[in-house]
Backbone bond lengths (Angstrom), bond angles and torsions (degrees), N, CA, C in turn:
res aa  C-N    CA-C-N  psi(-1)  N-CA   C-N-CA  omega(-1)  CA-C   N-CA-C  phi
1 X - - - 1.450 - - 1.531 110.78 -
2 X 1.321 121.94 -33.25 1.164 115.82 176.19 1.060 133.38 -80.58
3 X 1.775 113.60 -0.78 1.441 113.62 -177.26 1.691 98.86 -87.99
4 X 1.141 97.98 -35.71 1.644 111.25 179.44 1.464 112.31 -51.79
5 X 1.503 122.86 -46.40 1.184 117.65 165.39 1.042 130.62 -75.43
6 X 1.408 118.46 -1.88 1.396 120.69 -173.64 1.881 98.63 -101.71
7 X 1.953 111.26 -32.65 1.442 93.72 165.77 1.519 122.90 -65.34
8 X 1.367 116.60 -39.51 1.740 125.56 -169.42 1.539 97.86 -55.79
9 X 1.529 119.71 -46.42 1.422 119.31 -149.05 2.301 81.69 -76.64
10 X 1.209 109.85 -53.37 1.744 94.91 -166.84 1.616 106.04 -52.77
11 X 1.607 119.32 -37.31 1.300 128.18 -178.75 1.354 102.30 -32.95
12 X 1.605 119.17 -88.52 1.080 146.88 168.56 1.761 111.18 -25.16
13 X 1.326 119.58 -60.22 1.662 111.25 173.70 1.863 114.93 -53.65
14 X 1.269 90.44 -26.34 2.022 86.11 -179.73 1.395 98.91 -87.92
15 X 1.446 138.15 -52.88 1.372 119.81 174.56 1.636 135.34 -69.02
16 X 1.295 105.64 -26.16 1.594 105.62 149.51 1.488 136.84 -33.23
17 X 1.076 116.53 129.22 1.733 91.38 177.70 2.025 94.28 -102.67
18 X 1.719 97.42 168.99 1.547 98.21 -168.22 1.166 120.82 -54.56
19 X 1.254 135.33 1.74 1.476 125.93 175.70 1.190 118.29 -68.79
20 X 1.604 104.90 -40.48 1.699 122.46 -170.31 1.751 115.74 65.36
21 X 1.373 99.77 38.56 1.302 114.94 179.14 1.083 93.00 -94.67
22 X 1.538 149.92 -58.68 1.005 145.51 -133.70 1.695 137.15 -110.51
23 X 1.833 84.03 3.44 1.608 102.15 174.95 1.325 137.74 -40.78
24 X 1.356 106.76 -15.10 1.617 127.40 -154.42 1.553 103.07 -95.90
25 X 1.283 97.94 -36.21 1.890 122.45 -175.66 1.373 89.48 -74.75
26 X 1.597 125.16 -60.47 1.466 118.01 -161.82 1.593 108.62 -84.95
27 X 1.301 118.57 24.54 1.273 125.14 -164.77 1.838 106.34 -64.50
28 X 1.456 93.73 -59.66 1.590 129.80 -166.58 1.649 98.24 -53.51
29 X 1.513 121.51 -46.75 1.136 128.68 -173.64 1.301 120.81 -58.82
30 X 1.918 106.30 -49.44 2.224 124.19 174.42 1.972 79.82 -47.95
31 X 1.104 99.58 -46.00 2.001 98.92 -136.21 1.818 94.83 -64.37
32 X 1.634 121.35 -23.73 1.200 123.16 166.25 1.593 112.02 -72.50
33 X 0.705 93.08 -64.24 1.734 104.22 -173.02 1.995 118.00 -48.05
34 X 1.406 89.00 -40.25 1.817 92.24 158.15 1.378 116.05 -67.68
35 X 1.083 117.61 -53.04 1.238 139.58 -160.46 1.608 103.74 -52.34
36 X 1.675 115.30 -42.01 1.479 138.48 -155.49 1.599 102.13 -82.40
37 X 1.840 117.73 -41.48 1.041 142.33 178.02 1.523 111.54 -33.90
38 X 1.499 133.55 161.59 0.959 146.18 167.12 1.518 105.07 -88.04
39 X 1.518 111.84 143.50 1.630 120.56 177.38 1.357 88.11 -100.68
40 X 1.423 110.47 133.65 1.602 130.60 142.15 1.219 107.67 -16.82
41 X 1.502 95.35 -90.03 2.085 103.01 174.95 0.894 131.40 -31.60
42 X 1.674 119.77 -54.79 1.626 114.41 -154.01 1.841 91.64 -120.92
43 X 1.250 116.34 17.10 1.494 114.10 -177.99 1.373 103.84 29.35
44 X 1.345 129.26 57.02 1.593 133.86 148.15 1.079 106.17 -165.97
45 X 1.571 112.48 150.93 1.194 141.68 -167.61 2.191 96.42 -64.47
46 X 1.546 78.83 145.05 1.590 82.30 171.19 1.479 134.74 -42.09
47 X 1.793 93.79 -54.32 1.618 114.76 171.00 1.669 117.61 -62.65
48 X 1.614 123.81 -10.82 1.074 134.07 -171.60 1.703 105.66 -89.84
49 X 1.505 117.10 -49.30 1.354 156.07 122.88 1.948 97.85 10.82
50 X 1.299 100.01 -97.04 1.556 113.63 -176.25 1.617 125.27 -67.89
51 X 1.610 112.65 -31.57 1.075 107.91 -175.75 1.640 98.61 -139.90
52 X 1.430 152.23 31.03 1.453 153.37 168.33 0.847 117.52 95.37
53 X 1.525 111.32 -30.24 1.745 98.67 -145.29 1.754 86.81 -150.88
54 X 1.564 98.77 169.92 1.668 93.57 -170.85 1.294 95.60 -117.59
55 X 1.716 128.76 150.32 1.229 112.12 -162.41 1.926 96.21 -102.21
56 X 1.546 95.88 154.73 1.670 89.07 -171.46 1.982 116.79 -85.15
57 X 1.455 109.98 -4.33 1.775 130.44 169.84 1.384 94.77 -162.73
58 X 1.318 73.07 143.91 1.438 104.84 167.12 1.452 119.89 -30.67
59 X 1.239 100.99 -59.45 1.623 95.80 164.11 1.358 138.57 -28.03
60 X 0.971 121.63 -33.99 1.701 152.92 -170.85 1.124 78.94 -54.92
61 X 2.005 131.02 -54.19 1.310 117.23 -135.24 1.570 98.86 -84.74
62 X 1.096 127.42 -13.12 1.585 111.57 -164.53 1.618 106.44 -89.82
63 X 1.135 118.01 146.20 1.670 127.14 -138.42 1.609 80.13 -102.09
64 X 1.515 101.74 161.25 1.774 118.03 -173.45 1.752 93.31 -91.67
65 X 1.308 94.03 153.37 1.216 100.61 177.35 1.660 94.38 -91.38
């Protein structure tokens, strides 16, 4: 758990800008971009992991009606 917080938290300091007002907005974006990453362990991405395949935008993620 702590490596995880220690990647999200550097994620988050480079996409922040210096105010640190705006972390909350760029939240959704760290939480893709980890998410997209390769695991050490299981050499696949989380989203690859849960659902096969890795999506190429964000978009990908919102489900068809």
């Amino acid at each position: 758990m702590k490596v995880t917080n220690h990647t999200l938290t550097t994620l988050l300091r480079g996409i922040v800008s210096k105010s640190l007002r705006d972390w909350d907005t760029k939240h959704s974006y760290t939480e893709f971009a980890y998410n997209w990453t390769l695991s050490y362990a299981t050499s696949h991405s989380a989203f690859e992991v849960c659902y096969g395949l890795n999506p190429l935008i964000p978009f990908d993620l919102i489900p068809i009606p």
